[in-house]
Every structure is written in C-alpha cells, then in structure tokens.
C-alpha positions in Angstrom: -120.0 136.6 102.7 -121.0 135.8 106.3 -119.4 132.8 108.2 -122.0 130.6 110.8 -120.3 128.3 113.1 -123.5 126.3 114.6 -122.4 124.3 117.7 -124.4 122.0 119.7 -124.9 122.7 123.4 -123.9 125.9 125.8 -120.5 126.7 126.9 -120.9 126.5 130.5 -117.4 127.8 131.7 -117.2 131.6 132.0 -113.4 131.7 131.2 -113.1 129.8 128.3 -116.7 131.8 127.1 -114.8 134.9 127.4 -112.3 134.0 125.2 -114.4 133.3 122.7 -116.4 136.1 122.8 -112.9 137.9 122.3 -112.4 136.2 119.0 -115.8 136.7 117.8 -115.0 140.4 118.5 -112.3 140.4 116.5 -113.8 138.4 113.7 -115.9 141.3 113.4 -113.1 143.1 112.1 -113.2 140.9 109.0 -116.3 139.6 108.3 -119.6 138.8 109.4 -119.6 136.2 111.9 -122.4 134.5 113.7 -122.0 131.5 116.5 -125.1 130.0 116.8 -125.9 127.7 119.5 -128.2 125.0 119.5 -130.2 123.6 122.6 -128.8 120.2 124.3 -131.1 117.6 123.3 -133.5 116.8 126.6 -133.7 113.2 127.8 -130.7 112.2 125.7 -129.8 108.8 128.4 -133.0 107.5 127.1 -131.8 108.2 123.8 -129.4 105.8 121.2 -126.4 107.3 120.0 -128.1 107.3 116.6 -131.2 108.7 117.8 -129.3 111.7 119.3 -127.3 112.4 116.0 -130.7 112.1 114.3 -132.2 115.0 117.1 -129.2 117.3 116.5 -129.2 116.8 112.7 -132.8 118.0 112.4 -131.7 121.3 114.5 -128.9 122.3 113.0 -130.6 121.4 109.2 -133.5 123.3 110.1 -131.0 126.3 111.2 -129.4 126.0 106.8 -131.1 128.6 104.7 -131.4 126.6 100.6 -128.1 128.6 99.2 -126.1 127.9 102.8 -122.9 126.0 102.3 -121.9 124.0 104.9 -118.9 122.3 106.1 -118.4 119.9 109.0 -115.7 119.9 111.6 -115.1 115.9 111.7 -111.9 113.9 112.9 -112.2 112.5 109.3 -112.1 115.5 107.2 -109.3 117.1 105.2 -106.4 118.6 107.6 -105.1 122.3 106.8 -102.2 123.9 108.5 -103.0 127.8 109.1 -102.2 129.4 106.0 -104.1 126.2 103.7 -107.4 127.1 105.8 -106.8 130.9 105.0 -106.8 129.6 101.4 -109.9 127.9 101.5 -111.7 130.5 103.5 -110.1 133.3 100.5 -111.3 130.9 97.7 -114.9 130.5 99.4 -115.0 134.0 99.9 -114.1 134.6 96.1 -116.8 132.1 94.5 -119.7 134.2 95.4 -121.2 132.7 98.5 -123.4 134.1 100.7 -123.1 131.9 103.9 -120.5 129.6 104.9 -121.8 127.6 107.2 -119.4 125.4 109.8 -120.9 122.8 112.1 -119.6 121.3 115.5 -121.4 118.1 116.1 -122.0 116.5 119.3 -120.5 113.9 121.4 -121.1 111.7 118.7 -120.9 113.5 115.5 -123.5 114.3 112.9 -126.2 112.3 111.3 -126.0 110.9 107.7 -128.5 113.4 106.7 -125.9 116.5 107.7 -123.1 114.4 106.1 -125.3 114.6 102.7 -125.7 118.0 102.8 -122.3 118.7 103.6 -120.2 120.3 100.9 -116.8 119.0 103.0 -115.2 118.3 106.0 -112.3 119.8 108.1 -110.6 118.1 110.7 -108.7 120.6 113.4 -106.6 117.3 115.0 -106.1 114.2 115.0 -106.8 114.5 118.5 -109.9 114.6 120.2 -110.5 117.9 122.0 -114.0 118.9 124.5 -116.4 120.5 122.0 -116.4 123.8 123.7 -112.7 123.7 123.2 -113.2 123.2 119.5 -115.4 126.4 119.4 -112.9 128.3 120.5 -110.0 126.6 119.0 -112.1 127.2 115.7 -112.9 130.6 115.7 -109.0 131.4 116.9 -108.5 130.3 113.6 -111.1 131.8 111.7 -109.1 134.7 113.0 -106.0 133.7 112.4 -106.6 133.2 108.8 -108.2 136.7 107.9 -104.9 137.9 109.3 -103.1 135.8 107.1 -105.3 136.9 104.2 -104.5 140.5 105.4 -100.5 140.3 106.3 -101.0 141.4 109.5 -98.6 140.5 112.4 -100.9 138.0 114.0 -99.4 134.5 112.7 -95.7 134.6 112.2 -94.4 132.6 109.3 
C-alpha cells in the first residue's frame, strides 16, 4: 500500500519544512509515502469562499487515481488517539488497498464534491492548527503509528 497526503499550498518556513522532510524520511522506513503539494489558487481575494473550495476540489480530485481511497482531515471527523489511528492505518493496509489517500484542505476546507468522494474523515484536534502545522503534525503521526504497528520504542504506552 502507498499512503498520499495531498496538501494545498507550499510550506514556506524552512524549519518547520525540515522537519517534515525528517518524517517523510522515516516514513520511508515503513511504507511508501508521497506528500504532494498542490499550487495556491491565483487571484483567490477575487474569489468566494465557495468558489475557492470549488478551485481546490477540482486539483486535488483530478490528483485521485479510480481505485484511490481517500480520507479527509476535517475538524468534524472521527478523533483517534495514537494507537486507534495505528489500527485504522493496519486495517487499511490489510483490506487490500493500493493507495490511501489523505487530504489537507485549505483555509476553508474542501468542496462537497471531495466530501462525496470521501471514504471518511479524521479530525487531529479539536483545535484549529496552521495548515502547514497539520502537515507535519500528520505525518509525525503517520510515523508514530507504524511504530506502534511495529513495537518499536518510538511511542511509550
């Protein structure tokens, strides 16, 4: 299985890049992982809020292969502590797919269109975090839940 996280926008400070380039590394250690980033959408203070989901959604459905599955990170969507999410991510692994897709929205979260396709939603917090920060706060725990999976020291119980 390969695991996508598709963000919208470039992380434009160097340190917190670094650090998730760090955990991407490591990912690699367990499985495929790609972070793909999408272009900011040009013009958007001429744009609605809806019309800007719409502009996203469009990128980042045209980025889904047909047998993708994806999954939304969404202050709505089902909370997991650390070793919940390394269940889900073991019980995905072990029904066959080929790419688990996860999507960051932007500023104002994804269009009705992504929600359709969507085969869930995970929420990291009930607080509101920068969405670079959720990239790496993500993929930390990504990480941390192959270790889990793996008993190594990473996570202490």
């Amino acid at each position: 299985m390969t695991i996508t996280l598709i963000a919208v926008g470039k992380t434009d400070q160097k340190q917190l890049q670094h650090l998730i380039d760090d955990y991407v590394k490591r990912l690699g250690h367990y499985i495929k992982f790609k972070l793909e980033v999408l272009p900011d959408i040009k013009n958007v203070k001429h744009l609605s809020e809806q019309q800007q989901k719409q502009k996203e959604g469009e990128l980042l459905l045209n980025k889904l292969a047909p047998t993708d599955s994806l999954v939304v990170l969404d202050e709505n969507g089902k909370a997991y502590n650390s070793v919940e999410f390394s269940v889900f991510l073991q019980k995905k692994m072990n029904s066959g797919l080929k790419n688990l897709v996860f999507a960051i929205g932007g500023p104002y979260g994804f269009s009705k269109e992504v929600y359709a396709k969507a085969i869930g939603k995970i929420a990291l917090s009930k607080m509101t975090f920068s969405h670079q920060m959720v990239r790496l706060f993500f993929i930390e725990q990504l990480y941390r839940g192959f270790t889990i999976l793996k008993n190594e020291p990473y996570h202490h119980r």
